[in-house]
C-alpha positions in Angstrom: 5.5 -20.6 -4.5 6.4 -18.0 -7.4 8.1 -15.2 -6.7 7.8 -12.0 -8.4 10.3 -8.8 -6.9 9.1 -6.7 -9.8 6.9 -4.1 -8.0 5.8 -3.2 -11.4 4.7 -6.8 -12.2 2.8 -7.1 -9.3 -0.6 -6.3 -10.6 -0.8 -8.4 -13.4 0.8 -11.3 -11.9 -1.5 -11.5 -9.0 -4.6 -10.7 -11.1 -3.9 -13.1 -13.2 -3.8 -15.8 -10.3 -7.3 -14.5 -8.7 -9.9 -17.3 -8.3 -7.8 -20.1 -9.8 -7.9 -23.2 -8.2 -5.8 -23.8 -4.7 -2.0 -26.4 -5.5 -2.1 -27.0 -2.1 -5.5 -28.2 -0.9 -8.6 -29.4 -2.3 -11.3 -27.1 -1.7 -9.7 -23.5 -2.0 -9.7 -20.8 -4.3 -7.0 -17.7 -4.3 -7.4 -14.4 -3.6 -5.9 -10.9 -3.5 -4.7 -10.6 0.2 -1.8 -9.4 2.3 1.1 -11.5 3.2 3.5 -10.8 6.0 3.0 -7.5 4.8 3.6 -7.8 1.0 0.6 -8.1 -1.8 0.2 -11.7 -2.7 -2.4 -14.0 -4.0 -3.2 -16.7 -0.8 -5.4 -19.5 -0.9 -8.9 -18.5 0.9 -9.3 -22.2 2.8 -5.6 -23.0 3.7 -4.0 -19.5 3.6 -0.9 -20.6 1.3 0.5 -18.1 -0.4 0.5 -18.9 -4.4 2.5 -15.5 -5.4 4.0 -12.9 -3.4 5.5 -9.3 -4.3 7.6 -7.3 -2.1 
């Protein structure tokens, strides 16, 4: 997973991730979403988290 602790970097660096293809799994896409509280791009069918900024 990258990580980004910039909170100014966090809207380009997750926009840039949106709809790309899933690492982790074979069928999933990624998607703006919250993760354990934090903005992050997660993978819609597996729920992996590609990026995440806190």
């Amino acid at each position: 997973m990258q990580q980004v602790s910039s909170q100014d970097a966090s809207t380009p660096v997750l926009a840039a991730l949106v709809g790309d293809e899933c690492s982790w799994c074979a069928a999933g896409t990624l998607a703006r979403e919250e993760f354990k509280g934090d903005a992050a791009v997660v993978c819609e069918e597996c729920g992996t988290p590609a990026a995440r900024v806190w």
